[in-house]
C-alpha positions as CSV (number, residue, x, y, z in Angstrom):
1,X,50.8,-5.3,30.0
2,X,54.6,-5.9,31.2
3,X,56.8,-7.9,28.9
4,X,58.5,-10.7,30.1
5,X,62.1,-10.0,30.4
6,X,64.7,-11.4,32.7
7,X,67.8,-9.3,33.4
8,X,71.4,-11.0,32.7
9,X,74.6,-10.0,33.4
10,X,77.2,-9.8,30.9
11,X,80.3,-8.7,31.1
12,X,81.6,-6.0,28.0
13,X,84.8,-5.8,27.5
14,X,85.9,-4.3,30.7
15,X,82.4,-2.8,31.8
16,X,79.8,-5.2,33.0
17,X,75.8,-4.4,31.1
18,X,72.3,-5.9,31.5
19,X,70.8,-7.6,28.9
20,X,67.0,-7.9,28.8
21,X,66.0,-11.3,27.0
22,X,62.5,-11.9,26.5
23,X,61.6,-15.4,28.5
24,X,58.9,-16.7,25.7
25,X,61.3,-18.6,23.6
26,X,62.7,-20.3,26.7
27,X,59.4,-21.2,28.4
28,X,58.6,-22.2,24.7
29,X,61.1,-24.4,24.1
30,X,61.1,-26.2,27.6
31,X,57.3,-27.0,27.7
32,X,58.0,-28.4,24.3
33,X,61.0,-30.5,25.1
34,X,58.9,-31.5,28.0
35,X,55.6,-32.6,25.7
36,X,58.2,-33.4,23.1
37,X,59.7,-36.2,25.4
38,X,56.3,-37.7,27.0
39,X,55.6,-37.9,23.3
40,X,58.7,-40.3,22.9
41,X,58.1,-42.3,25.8
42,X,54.9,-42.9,25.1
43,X,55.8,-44.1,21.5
44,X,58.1,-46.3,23.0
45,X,56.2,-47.4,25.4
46,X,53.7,-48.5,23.1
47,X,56.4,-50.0,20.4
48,X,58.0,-52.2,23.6
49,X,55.3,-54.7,23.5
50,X,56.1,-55.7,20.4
51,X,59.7,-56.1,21.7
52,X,60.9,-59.0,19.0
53,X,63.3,-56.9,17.2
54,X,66.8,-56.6,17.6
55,X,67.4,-53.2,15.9
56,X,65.7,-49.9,17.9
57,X,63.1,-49.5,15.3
58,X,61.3,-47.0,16.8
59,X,63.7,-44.7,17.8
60,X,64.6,-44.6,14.0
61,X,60.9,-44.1,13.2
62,X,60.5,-41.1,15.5
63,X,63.3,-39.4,14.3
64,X,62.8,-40.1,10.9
65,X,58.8,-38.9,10.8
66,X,59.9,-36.0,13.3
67,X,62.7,-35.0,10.8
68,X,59.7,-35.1,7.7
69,X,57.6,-32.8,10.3
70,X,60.1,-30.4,11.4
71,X,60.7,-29.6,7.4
72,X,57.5,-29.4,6.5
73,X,56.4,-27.3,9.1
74,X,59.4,-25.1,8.8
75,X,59.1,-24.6,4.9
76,X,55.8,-24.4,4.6
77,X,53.9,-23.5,8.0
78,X,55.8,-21.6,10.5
79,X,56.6,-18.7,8.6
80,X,53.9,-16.3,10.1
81,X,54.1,-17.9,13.7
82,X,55.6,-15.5,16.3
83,X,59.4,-16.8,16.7
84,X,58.6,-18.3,20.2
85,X,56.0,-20.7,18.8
86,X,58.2,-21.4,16.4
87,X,61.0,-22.2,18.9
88,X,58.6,-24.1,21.3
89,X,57.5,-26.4,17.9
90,X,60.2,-27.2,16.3
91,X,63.0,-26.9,18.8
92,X,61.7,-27.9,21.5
93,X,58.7,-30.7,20.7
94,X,60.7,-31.9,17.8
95,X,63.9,-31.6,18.7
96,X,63.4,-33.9,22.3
């Protein structure tokens, strides 16, 4: 089985070199940011019909509970998860 790599040019100095970066982390964190951001739509979606407040509540709830999560997981959880699950998680469906 073939790794998934995508060649990038970079320039050196004065000599121009390929980089091979794996594509996991990226297809990681962009499915996450995707699911992270239905996630907060649909939040908000569900918090606008209660629309009587002057102050974006749940924004501020979001963020706060996804700021708990993200620790949490981080100190306690994602240690042994390969680094693009850990990327996908916490960058990308937490960090949307």
């Amino acid at each position: 089985m073939t790794s998934l790599t995508a060649k990038l040019w970079a320039t050196d100095t004065s000599t121009l070199a390929i980089v091979h970066t794996s594509l996991k982390p990226v297809i990681a964190v962009f499915v996450g940011g995707i699911a992270g951001s239905a996630a907060r739509i649909g939040i908000a979606l569900v918090a606008g019909r209660f629309d009587d407040y002057w102050w974006p509540y749940p924004t501020l709830v979001v963020n706060l509970v996804g700021s708990f999560v993200l620790g949490y997981l981080v100190a306690r959880r994602m240690s042994s998860a390969p680094t693009w699950m850990r990327l996908g998680v916490t960058t990308g469906f937490l960090g949307a």
